[in-house]
N, CA, C and O atoms as a MOPAC input file, in Angstrom:
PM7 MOZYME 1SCF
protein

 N     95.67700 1    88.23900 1   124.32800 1
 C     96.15400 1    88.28200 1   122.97100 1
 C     97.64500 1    87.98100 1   122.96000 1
 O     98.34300 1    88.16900 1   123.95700 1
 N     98.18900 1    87.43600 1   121.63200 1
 C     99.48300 1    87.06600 1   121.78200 1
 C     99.87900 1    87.67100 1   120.31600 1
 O     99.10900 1    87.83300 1   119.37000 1
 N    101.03500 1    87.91500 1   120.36000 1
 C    101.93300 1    88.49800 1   119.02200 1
 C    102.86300 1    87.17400 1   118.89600 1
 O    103.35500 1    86.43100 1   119.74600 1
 N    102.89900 1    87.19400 1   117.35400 1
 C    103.74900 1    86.32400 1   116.75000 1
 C    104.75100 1    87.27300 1   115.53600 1
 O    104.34900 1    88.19500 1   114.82500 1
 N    106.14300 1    86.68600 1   115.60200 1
 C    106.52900 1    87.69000 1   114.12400 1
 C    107.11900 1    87.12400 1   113.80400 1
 O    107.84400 1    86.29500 1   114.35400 1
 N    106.93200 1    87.51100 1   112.45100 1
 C    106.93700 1    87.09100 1   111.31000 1
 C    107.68200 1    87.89500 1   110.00300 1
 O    107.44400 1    88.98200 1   109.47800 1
 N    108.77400 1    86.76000 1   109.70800 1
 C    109.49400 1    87.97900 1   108.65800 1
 C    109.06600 1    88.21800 1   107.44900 1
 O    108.35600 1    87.34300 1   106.95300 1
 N    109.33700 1    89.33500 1   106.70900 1
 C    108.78700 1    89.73000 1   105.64500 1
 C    109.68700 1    88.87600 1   104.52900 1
 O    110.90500 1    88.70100 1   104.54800 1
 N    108.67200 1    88.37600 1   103.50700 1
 C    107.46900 1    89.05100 1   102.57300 1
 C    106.63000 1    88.19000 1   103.41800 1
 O    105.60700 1    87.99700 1   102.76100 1
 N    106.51900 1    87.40100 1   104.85800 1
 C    105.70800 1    86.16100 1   104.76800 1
 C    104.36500 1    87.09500 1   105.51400 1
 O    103.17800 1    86.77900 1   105.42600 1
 N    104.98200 1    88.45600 1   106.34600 1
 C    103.93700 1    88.93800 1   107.26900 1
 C    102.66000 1    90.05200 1   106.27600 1
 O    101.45600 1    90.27300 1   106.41000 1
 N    103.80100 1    90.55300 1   105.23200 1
 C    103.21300 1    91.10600 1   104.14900 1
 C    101.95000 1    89.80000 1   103.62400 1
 O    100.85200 1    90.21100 1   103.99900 1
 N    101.83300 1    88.68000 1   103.03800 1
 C    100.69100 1    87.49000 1   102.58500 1
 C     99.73600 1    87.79600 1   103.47800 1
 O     98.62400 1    88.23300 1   103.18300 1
 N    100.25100 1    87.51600 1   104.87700 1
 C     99.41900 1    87.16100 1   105.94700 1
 C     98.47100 1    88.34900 1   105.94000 1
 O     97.29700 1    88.07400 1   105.69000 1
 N     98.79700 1    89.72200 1   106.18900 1
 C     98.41100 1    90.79500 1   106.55700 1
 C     97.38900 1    91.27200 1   104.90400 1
 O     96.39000 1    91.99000 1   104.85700 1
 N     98.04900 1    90.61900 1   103.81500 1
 C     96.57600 1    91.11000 1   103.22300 1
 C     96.23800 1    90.09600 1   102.06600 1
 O     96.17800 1    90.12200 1   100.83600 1
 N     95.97900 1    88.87300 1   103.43700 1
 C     95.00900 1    87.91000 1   103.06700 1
 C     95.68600 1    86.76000 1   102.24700 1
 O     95.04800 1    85.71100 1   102.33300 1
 N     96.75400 1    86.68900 1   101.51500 1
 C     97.37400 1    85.92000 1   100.90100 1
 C     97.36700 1    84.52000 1   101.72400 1
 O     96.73300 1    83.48500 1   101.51600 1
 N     98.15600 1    84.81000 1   102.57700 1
 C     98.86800 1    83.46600 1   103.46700 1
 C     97.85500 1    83.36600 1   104.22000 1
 O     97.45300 1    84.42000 1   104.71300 1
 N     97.31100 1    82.42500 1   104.46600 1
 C     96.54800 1    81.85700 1   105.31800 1
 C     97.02900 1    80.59000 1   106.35100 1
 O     96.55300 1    80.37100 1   107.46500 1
 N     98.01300 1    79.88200 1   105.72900 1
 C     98.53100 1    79.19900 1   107.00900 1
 C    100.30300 1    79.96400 1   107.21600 1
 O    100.73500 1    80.86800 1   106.50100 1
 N    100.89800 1    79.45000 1   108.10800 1
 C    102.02000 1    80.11000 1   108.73900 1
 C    102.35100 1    78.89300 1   108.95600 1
 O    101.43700 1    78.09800 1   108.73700 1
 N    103.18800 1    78.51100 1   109.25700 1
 C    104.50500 1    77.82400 1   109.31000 1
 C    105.68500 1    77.54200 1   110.05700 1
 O    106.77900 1    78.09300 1   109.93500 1
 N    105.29700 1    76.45200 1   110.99800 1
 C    106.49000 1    76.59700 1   112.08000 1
 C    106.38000 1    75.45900 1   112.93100 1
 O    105.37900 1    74.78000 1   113.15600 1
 N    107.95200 1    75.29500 1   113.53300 1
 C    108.22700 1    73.73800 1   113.47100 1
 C    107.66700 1    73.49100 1   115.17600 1
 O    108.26100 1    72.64600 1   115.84600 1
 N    106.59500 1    74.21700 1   115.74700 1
 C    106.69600 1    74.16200 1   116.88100 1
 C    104.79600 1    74.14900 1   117.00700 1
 O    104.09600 1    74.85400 1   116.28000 1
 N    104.51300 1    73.67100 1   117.54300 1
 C    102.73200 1    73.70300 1   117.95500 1
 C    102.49400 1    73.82600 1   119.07100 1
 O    103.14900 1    73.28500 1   119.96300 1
 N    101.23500 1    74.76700 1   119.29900 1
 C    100.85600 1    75.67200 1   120.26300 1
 C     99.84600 1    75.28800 1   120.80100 1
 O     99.02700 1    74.72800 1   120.07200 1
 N     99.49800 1    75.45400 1   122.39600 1
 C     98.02000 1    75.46400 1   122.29700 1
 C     96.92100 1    76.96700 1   122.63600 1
 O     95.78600 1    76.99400 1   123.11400 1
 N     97.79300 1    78.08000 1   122.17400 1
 C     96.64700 1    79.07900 1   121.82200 1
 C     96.11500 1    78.66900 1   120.82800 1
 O     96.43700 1    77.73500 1   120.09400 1
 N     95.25900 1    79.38100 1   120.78100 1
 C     94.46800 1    79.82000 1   120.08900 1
 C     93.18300 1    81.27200 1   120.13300 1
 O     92.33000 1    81.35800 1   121.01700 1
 N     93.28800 1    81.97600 1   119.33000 1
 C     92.76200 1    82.96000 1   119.61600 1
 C     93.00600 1    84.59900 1   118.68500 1
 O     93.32700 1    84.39000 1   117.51600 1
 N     92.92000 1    85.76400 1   118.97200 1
 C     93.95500 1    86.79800 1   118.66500 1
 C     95.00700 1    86.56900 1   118.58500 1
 O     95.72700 1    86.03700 1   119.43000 1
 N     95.31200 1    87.00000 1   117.37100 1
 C     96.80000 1    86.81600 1   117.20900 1
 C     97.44200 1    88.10900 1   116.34000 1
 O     97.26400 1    88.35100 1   115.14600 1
 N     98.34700 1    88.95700 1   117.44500 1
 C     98.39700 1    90.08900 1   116.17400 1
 C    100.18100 1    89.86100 1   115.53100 1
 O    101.17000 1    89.70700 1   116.24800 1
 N    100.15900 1    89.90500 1   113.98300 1
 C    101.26300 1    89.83600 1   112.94900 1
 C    102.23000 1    91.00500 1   113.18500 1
 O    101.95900 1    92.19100 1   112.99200 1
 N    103.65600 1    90.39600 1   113.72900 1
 C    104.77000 1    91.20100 1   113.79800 1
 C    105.54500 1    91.06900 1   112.54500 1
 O    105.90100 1    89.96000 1   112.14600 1
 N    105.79200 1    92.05300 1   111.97200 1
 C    106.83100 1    92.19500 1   110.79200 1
 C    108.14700 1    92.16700 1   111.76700 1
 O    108.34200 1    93.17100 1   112.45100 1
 N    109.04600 1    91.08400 1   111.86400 1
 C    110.12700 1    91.19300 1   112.09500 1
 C    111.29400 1    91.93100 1   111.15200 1
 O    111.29400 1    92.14000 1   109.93900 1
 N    112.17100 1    92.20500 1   112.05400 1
 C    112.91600 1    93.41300 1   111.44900 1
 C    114.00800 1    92.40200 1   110.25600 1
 O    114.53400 1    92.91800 1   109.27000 1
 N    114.13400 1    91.22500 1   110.55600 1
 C    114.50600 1    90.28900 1   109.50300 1
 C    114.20600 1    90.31100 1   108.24400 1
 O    113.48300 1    91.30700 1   108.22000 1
 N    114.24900 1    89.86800 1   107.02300 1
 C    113.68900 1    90.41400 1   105.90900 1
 C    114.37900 1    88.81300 1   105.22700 1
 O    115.56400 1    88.50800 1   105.09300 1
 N    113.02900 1    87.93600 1   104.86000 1
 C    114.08300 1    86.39900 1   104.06600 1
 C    113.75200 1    86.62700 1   102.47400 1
 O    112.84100 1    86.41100 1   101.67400 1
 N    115.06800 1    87.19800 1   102.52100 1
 C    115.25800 1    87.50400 1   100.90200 1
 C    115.03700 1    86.32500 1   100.07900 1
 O    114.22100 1    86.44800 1    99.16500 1
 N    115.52400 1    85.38600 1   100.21100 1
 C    115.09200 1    84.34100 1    99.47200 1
 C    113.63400 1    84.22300 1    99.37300 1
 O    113.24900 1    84.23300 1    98.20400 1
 N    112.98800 1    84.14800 1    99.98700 1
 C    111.71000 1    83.96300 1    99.52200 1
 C    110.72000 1    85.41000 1    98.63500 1
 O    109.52500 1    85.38900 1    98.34100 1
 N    111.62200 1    86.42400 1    98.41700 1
 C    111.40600 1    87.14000 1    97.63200 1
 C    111.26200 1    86.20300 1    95.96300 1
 O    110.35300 1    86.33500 1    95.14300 1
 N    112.03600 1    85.61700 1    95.89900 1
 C    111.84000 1    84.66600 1    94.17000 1
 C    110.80300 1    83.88200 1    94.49000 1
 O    110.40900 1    83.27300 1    93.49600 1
 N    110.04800 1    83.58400 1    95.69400 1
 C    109.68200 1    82.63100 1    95.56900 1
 C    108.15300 1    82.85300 1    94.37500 1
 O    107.82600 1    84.01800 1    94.14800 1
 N    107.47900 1    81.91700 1    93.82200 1
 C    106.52200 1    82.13600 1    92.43100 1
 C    105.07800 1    82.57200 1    94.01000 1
 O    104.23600 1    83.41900 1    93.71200 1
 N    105.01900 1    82.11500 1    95.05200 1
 C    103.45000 1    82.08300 1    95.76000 1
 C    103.69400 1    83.74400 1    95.99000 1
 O    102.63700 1    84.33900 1    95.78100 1
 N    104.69800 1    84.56600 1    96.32800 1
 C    104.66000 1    86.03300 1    96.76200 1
 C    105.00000 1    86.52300 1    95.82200 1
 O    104.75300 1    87.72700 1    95.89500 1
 N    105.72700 1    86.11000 1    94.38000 1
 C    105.94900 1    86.73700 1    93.43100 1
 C    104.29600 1    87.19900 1    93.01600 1
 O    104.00400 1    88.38300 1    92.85300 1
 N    103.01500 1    85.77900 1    92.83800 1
 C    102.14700 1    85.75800 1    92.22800 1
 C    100.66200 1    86.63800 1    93.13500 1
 O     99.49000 1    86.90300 1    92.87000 1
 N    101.62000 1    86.83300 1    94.29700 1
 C    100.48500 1    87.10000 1    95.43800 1
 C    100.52200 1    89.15800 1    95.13300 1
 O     99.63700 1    89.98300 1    95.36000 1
 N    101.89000 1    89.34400 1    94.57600 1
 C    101.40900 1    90.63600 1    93.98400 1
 C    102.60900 1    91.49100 1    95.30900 1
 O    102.26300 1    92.65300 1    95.52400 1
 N    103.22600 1    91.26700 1    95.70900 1
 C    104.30500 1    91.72900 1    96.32200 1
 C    104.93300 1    92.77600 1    96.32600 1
 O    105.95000 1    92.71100 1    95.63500 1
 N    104.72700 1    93.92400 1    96.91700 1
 C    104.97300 1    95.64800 1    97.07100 1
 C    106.02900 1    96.04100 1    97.69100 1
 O    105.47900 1    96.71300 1    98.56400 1
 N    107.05600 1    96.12400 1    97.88600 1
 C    107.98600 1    96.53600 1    98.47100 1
 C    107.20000 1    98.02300 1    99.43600 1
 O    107.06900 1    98.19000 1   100.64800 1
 N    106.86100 1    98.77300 1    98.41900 1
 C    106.56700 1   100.45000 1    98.88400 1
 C    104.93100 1   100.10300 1    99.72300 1
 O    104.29400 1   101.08900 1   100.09300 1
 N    104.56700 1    99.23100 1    99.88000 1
 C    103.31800 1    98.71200 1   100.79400 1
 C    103.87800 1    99.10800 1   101.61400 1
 O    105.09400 1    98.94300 1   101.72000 1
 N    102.81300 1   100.07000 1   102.86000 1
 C    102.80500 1   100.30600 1   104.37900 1
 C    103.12000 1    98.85300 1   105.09800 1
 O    104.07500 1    98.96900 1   105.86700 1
 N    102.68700 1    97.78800 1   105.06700 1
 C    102.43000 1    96.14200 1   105.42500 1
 C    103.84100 1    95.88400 1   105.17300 1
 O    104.48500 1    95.29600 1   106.04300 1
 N    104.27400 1    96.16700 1   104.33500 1
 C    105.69200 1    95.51900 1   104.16300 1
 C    106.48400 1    96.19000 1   104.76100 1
 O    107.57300 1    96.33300 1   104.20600 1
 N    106.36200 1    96.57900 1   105.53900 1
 C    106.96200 1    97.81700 1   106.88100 1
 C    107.77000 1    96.50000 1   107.49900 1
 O    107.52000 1    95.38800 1   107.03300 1
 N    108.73500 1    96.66100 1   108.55200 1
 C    109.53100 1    95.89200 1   109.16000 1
 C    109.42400 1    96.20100 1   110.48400 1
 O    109.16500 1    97.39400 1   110.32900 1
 N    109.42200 1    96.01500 1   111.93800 1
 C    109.25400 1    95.87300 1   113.04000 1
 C    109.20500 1    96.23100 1   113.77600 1
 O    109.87900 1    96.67700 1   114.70500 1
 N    107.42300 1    95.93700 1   113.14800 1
 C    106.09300 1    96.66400 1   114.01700 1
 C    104.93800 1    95.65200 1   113.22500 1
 O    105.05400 1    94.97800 1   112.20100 1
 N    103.61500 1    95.87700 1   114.28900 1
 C    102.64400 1    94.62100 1   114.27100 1
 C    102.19300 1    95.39100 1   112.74200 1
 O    102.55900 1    96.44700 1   112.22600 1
 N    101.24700 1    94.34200 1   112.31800 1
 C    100.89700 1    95.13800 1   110.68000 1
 C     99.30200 1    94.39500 1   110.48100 1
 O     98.57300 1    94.77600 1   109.56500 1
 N     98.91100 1    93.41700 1   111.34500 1
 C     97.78000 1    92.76300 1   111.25300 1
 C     97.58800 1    92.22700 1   112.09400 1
 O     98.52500 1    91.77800 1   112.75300 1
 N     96.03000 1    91.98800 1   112.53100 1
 C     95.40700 1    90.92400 1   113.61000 1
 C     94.94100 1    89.91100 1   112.68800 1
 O     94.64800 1    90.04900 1   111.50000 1
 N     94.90600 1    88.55700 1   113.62800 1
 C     94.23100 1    87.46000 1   112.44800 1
 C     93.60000 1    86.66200 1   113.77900 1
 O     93.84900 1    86.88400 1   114.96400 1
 N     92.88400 1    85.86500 1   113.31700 1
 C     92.77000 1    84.60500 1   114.50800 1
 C     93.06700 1    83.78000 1   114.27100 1
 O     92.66900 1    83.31000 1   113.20500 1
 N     93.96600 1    83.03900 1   115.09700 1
 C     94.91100 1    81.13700 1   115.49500 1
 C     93.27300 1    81.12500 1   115.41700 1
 O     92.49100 1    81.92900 1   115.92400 1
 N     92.91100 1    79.59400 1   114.37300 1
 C     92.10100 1    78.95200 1   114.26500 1
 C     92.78500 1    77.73600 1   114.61900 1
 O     92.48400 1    77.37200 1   115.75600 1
 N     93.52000 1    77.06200 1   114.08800 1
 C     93.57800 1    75.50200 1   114.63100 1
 C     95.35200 1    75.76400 1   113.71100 1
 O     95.95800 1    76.64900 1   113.10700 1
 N     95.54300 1    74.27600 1   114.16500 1
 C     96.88000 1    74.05200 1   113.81500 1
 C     97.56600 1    72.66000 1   113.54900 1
 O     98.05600 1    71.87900 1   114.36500 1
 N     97.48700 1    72.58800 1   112.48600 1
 C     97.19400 1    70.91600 1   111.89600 1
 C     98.85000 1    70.49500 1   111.66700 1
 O     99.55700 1    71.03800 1   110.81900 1
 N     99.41600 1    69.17900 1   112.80300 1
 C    100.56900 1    68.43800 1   113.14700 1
 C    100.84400 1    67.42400 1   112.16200 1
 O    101.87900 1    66.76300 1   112.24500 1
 N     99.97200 1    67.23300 1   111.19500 1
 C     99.92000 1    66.02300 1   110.20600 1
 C    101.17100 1    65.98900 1   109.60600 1
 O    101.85800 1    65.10800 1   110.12500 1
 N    101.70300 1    66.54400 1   108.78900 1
 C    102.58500 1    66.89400 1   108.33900 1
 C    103.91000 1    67.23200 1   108.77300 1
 O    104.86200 1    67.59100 1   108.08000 1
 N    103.81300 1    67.00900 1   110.48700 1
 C    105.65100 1    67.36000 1   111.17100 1
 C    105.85100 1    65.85000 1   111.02500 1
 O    106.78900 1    65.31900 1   110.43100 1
 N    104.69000 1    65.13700 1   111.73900 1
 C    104.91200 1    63.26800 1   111.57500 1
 C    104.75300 1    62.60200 1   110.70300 1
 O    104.40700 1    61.43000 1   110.85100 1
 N    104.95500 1    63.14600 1   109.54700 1
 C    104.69200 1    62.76900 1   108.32500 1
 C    103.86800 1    61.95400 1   107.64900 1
 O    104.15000 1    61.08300 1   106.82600 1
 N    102.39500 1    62.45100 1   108.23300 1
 C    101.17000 1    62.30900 1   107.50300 1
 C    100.38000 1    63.63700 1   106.04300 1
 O    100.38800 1    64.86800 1   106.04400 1
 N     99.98300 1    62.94600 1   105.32300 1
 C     99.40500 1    63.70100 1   104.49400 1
 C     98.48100 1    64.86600 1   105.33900 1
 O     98.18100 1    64.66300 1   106.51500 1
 N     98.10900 1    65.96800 1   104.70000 1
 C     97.42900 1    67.08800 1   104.83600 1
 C     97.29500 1    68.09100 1   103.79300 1
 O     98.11900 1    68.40000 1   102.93200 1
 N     95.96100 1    68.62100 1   104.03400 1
 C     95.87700 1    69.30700 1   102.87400 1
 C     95.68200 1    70.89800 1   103.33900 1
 O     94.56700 1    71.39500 1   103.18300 1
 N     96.25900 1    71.32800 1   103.64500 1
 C     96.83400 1    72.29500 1   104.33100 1
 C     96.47500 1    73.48500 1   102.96300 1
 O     96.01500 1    74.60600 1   103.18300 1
 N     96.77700 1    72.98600 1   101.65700 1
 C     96.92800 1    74.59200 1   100.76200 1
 C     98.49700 1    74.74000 1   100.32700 1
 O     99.41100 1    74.04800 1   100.77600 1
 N     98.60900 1    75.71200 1    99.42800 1
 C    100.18100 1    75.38900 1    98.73900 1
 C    101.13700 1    76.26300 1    99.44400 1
 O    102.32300 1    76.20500 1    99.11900 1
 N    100.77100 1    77.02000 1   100.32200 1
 C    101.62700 1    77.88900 1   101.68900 1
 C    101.82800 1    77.13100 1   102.41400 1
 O    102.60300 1    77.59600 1   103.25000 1
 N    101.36600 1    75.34100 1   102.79200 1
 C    102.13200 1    74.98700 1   104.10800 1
 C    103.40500 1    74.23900 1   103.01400 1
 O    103.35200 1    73.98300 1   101.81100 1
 N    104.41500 1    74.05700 1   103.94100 1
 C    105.58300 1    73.34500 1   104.05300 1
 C    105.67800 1    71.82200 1   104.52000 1
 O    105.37000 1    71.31200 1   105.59700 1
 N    105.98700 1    71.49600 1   103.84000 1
 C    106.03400 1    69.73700 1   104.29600 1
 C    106.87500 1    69.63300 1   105.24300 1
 O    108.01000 1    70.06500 1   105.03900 1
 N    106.54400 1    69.03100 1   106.54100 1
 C    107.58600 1    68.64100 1   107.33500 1
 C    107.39700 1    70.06300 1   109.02000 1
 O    107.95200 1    70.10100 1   110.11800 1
 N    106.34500 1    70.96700 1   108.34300 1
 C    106.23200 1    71.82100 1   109.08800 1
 C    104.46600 1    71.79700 1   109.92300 1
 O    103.43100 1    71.50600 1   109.32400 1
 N    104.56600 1    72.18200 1   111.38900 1
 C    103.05300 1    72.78200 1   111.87700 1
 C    102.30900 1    73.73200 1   110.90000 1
 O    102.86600 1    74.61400 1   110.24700 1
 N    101.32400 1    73.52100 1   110.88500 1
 C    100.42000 1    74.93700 1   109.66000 1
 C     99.45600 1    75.36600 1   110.66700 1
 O     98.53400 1    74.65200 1   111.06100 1
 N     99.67700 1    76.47300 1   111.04500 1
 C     99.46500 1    77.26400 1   111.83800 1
 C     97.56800 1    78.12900 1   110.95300 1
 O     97.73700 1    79.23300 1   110.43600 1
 N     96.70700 1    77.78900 1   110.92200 1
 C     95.36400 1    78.25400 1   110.54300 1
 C     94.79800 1    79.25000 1   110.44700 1
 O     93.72600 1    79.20300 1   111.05100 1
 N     95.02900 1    80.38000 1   109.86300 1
 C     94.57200 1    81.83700 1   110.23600 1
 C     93.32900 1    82.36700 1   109.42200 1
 O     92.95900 1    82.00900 1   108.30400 1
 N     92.80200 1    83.26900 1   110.22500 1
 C     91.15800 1    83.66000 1   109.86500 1
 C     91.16100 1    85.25000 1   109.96600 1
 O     92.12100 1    85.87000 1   110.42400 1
 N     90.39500 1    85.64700 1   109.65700 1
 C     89.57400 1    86.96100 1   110.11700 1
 C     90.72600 1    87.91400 1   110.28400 1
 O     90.95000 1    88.30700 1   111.42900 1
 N     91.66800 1    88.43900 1   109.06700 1
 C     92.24600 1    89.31600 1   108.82100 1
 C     91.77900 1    90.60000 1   108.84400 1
 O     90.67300 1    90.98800 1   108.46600 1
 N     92.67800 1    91.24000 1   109.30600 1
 C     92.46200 1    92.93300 1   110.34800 1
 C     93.88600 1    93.23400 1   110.00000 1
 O     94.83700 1    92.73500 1   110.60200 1
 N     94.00800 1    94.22100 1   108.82500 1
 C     94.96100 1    95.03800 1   108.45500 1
 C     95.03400 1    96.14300 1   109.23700 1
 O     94.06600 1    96.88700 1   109.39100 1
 N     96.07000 1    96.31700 1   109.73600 1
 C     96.35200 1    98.11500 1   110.42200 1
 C     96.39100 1    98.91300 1   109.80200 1
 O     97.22400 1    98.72800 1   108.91400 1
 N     95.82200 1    99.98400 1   109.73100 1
 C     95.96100 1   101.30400 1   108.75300 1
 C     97.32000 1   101.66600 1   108.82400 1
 O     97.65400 1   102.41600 1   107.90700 1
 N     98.38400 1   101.31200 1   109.77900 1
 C     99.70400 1   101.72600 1   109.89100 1
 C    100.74800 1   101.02100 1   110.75300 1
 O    100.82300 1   101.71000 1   111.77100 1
 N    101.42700 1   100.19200 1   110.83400 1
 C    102.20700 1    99.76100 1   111.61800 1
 C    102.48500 1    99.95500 1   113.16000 1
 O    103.03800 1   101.01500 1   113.45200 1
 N    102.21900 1    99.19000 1   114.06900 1
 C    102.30100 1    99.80000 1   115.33200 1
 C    104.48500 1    99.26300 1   115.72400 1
 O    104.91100 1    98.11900 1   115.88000 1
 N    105.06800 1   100.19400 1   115.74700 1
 C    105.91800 1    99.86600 1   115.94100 1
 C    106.77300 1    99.08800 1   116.88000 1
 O    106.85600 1    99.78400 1   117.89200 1
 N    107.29000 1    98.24900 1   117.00600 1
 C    107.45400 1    97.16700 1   118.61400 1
 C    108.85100 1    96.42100 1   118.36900 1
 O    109.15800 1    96.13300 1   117.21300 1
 N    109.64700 1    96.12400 1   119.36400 1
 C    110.64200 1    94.99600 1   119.49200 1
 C    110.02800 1    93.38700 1   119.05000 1
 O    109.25700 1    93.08100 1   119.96000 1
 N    110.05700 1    92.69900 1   118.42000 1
 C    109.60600 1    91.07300 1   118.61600 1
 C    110.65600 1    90.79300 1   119.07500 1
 O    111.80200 1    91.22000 1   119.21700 1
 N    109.81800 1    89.70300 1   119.35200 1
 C    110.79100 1    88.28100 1   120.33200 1
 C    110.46400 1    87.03400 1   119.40700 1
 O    109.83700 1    87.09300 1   118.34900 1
 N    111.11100 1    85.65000 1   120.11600 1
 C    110.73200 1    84.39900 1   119.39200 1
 C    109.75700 1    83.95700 1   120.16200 1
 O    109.49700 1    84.23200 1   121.33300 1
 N    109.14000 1    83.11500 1   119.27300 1
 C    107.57800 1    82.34200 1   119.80700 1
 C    106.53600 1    83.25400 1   119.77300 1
 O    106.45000 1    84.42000 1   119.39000 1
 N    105.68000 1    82.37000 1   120.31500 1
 C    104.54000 1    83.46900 1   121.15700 1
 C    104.60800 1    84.74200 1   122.36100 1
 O    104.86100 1    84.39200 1   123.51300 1
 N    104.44600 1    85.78000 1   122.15500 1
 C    104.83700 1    86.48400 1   123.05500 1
 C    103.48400 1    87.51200 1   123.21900 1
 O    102.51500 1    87.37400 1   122.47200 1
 N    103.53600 1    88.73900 1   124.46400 1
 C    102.37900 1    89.29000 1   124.94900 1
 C    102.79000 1    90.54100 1   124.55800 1
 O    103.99100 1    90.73500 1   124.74500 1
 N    102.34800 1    91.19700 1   124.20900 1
 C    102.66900 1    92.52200 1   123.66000 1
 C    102.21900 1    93.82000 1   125.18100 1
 O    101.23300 1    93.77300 1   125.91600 1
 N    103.16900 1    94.66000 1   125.19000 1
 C    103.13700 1    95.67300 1   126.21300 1
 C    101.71400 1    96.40700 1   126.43600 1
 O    100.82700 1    96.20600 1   125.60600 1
 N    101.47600 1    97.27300 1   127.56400 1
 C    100.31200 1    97.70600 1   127.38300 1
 C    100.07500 1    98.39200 1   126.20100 1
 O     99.22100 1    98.06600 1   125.37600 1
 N    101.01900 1    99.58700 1   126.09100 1
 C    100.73200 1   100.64100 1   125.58700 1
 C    100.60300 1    99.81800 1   124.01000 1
 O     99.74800 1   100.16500 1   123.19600 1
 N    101.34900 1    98.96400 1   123.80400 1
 C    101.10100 1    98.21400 1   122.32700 1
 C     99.29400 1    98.08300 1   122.15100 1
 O     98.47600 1    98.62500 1   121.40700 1
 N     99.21000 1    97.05500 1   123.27200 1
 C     97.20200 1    96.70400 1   123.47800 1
 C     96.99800 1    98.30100 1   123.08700 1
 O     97.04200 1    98.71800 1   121.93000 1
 N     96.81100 1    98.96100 1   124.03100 1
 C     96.33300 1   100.23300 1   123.67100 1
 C     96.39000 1   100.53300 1   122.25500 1
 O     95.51900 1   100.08400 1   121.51100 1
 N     97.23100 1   101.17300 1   121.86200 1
 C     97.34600 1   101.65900 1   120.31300 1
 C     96.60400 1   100.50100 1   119.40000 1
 O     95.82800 1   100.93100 1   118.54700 1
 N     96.77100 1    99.06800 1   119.49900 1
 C     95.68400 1    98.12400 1   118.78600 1
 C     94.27400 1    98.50200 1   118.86900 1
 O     93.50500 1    98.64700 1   117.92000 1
 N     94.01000 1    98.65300 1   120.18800 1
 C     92.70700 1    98.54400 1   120.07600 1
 C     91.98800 1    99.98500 1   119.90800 1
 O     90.78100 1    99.95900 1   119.67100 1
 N     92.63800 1   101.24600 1   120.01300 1
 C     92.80800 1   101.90300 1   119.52600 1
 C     92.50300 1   102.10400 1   117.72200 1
 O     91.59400 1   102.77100 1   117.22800 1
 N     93.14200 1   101.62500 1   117.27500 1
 C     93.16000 1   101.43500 1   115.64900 1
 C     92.50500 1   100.32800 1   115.14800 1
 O     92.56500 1   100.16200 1   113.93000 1
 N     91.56700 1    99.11100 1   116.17400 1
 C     91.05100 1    98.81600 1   115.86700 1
 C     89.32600 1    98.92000 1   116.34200 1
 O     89.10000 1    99.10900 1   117.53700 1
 N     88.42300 1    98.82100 1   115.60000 1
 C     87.01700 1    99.58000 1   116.08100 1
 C     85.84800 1    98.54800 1   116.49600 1
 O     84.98200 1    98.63700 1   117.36700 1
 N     86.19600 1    97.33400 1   115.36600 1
 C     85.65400 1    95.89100 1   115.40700 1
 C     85.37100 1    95.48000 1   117.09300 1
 O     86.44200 1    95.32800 1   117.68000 1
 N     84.17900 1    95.27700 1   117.95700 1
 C     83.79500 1    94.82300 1   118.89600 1
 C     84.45900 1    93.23900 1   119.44100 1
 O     84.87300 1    92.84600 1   120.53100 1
 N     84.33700 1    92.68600 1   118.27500 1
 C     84.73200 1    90.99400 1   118.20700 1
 C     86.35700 1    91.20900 1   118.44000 1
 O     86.86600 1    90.76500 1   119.46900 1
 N     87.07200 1    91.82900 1   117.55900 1
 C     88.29100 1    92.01500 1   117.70000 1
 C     89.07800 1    92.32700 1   119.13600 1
 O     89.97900 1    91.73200 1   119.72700 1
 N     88.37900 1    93.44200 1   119.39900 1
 C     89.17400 1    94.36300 1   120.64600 1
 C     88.82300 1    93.87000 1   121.69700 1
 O     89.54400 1    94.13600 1   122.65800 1
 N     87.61400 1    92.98000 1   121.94100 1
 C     87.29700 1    91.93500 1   122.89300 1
 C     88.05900 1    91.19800 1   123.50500 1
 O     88.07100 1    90.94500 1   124.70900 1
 N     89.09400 1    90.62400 1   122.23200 1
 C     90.18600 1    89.51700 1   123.21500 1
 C     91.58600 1    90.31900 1   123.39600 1
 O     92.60800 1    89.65300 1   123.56300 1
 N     91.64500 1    91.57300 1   123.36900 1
 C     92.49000 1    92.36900 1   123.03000 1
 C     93.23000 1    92.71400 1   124.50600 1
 O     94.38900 1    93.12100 1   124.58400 1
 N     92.58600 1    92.54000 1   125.34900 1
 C     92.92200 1    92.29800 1   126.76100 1
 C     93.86400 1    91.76600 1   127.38900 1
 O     93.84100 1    91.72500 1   128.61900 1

């Protein structure tokens, strides 16, 4: 399993279901588990933005917690069309000019597991795995949790 983070409001979408693609100028070849770090960053600007204004946006949400994991999802695919500037229809969350990163099978945490992020893809500590799989009960899930 790999952790990605992600600053808020964008980890808040992701974590309950809003955002479905993610965004980033770099392409991967995981794919798989992927659990959502609320970075301790916070991009205020995209607080105005109308997709998280309309997506219903909580400040006092547990999810909108800051840095610590807040959701599992699965890297489904990750469509490059759009860094080389081909059309794609990605949905009104990708960014032109950016990787759209594909996410599935959202797994909200009942509570924030608290953690340092890093940049990129990164592996989260044991005791992190632990407490995930821990809080999570799903067979399919805790499977790649390893």
């Amino acid at each position: 399993m790999q952790v990605l983070s992600v600053r808020q409001p964008w980890a808040w979408a992701i974590a309950r279901g809003h955002k479905l693609i993610e965004n980033r100028t770099w392409d991967a070849t995981y794919r798989g588990v992927l659990a959502i770090h609320a970075s301790l960053r916070v991009d205020l600007d995209s607080l105005e933005n109308p997709l998280v204004r309309d997506a219903g946006w909580d400040e006092s949400d547990p999810v909108a917690a800051t840095g610590g994991i807040v959701a599992v999802v699965s890297l489904v695919d990750i469509c490059t069309a759009s860094r080389s500037g081909e059309p794609c229809d990605c949905g009104q969350w990708a960014d032109p000019g950016s990787c759209h990163w594909a996410l599935s099978d959202v797994r909200v945490l009942p509570e924030p597991i608290m953690t340092h992020g890093q940049p990129g893809l990164w592996t989260p500590a044991p005791e992190v795995v632990a407490a995930l799989t821990r809080m999570l009960s799903d067979q399919t899930v805790t499977a790649g949790l390893g």
